[in-house]
GUSE-365903 format. One record per residue (C-alpha): z, x, y; residue in three letters. Coordinates in steps of 0.001 Angstrom, whole numbers, plus 500000, padded with zeros to 6 digits. Example, Ala and Ser with C-alpha at 12.3 -4.5 7.8 and 13.67 -1.06 7.14 Angstrom:
2
507800, 512300, 495500, ALA
507140, 513670, 498940, SER
This chain:
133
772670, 230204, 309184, UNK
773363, 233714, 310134, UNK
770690, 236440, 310665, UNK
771666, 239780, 309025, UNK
767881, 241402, 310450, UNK
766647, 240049, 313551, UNK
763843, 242048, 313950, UNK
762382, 240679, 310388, UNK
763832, 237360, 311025, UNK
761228, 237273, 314180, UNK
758571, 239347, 312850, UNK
758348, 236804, 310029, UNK
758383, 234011, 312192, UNK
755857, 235152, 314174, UNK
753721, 235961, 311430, UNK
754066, 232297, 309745, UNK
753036, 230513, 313532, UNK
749909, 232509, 313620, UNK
748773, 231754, 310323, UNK
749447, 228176, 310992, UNK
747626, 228301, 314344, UNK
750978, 227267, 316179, UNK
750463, 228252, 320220, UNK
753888, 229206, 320319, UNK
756953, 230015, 318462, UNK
761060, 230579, 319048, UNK
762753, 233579, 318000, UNK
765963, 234766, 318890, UNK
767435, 236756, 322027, UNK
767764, 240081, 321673, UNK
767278, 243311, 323774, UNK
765446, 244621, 320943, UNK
762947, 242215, 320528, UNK
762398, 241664, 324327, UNK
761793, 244846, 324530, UNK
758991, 244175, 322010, UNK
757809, 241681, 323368, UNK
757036, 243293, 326664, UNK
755320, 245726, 324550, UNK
753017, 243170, 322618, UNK
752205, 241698, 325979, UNK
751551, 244873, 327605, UNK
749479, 245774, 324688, UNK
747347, 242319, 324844, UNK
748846, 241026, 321495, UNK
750765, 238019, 323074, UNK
749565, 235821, 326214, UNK
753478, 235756, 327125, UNK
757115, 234920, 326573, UNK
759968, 233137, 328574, UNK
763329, 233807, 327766, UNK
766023, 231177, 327496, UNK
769702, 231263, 327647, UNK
769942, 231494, 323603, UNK
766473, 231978, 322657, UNK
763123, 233251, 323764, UNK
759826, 230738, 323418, UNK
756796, 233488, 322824, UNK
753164, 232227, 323622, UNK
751136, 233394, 320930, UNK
747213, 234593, 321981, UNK
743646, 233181, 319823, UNK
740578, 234832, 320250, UNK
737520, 232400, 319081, UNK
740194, 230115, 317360, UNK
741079, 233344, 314844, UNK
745030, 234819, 315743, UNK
744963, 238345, 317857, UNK
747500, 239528, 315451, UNK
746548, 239496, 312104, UNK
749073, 241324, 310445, UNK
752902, 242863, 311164, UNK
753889, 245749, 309008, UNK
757840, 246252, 309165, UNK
759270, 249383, 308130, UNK
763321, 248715, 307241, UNK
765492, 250498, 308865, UNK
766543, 251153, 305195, UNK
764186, 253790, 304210, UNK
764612, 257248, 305730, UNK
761426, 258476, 305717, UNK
759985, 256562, 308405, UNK
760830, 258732, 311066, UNK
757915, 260903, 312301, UNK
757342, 263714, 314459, UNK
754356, 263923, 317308, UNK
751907, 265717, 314645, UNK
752565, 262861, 312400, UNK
751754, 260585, 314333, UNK
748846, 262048, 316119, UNK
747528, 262187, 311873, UNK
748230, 258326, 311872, UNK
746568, 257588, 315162, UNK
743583, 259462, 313808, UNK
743539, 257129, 310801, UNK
743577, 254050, 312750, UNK
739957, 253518, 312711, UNK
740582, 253033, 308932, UNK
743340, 250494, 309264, UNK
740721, 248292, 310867, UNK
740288, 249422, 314150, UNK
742982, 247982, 316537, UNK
746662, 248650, 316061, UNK
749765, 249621, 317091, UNK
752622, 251593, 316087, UNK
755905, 250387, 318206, UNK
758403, 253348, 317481, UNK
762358, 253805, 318502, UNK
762252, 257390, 320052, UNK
765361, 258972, 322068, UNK
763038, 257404, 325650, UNK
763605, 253623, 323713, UNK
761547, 251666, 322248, UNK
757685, 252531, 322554, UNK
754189, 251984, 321305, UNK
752430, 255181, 319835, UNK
750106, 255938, 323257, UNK
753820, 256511, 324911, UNK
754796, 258650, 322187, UNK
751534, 260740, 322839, UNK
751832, 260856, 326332, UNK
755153, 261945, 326044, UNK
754953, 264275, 322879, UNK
757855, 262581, 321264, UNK
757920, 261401, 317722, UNK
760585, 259107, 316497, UNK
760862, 256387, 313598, UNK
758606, 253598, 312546, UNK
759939, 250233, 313726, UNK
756250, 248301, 312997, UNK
752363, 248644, 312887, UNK
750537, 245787, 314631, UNK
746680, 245214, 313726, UNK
């Protein structure tokens, strides 16, 4: 079977193995989602990953038997208003406390792929890839 969207091919994957308590789960290689990855681990969202010659095996992290990630909003590549610029997102950082307290935006800016705190830190917006909580 061929994968049009990897990126919602493995978000969804990872999504199902968490709600099924699964400690770990196999997506696909790609740059893209290692790149990801190292930012979910950096982040404290996954314990790790390993990747394989055709795949990558991702170690998912619990917290008091309850998943660390609890939900994975994508935004398609589709829709064009998902870019945003650094006042943007310093408005959605300010409403994270609403979106239950710990998340993450992971954003594709002209410096690659990066969480929101890089985006910040660098006064760069860019558009909406997903929003971890």
């Amino acid at each position: 079977m061929k994968v049009n969207n990897i990126l919602a091919d493995s978000i969804t994957r990872i999504l199902n193995s968490t709600r099924n308590n699964q400690p770990e789960v196999i997506l696909t290689k790609s740059n893209q989602i290692i790149t990801i990855l190292t930012l979910l681990r950096k982040h404290g969202y996954i314990r790790n990953f390993n990747v394989e010659k055709s795949f990558i095996r991702v170690t998912l992290k619990y917290s008091k038997d309850q998943s660390v990630i609890t939900n994975i909003k994508y935004y398609s590549p589709l829709n064009v208003n998902n870019t945003v610029s650094f006042k943007q997102l310093k408005y959605l950082i300010e409403q994270k406390p609403c979106l239950s307290g710990l998340s993450l935006f992971i954003l594709s800016t002209p410096l690659g792929i990066i969480s929101d705190y890089d985006c910040l830190k660098n006064r760069t917006g860019g558009k909406l890839l997903l929003m971890i909580t």
